[in-house]
N, C-alpha and C positions, 0 to 999 in steps of 0.2 A: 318199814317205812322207806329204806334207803333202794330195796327190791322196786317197790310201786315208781322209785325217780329212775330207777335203770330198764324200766319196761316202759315207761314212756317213750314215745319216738322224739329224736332230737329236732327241733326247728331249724327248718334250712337258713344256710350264712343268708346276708341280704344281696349280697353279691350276686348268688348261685345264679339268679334270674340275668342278671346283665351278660353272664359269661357266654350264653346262648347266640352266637351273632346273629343279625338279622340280615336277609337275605342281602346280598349288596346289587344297588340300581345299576343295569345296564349301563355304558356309552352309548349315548346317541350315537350314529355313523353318519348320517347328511341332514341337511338343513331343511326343517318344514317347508320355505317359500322359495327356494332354487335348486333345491336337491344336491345343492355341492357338499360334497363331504367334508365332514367338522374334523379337521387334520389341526388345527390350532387348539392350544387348551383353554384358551378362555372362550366361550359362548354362552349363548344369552336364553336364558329359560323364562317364557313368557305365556302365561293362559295357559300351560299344560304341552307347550312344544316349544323343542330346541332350534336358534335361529343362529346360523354363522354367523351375522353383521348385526348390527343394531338397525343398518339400512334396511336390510332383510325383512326385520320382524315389524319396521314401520311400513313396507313397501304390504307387507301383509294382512297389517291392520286396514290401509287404507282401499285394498283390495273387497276387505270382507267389510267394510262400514259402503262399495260402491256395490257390491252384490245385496246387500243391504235395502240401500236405496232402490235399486231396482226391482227388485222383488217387491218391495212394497206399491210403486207406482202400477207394475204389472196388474 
């Protein structure tokens, strides 16, 4: 009996899995709507792109709702 508990394989810790890190994300290097370079540490992750200013990522919205508009009237 005690044979069959020592051939059994042991269940991994629960940890085992976290200890694996995951790939770590890139730094962005410039800004989706002026292309200046994100040298400051705080910047603004919006829709799937990083924006230096908050001006930026509005100037960009209101960019793509006027590309928008036009394309539709076209």
């Amino acid at each position: 009996m005690a044979d069959e508990q020592a051939a059994a394989p042991a269940p991994a810790p629960a940890g085992a899995a976290a200890a694996v890190p995951a790939a770590k994300a890139q730094r962005p290097t410039n800004c989706a709507q002026c292309n200046k370079r994100l040298s400051r540490k705080a910047w603004y992750f919006r829709n799937g792109k990083y924006f230096c200013t908050k001006r930026c990522w509005k100037d960009a919205v209101a960019a793509q709702a006027e590309k928008a508009q036009g394309g539709a009237a076209a």
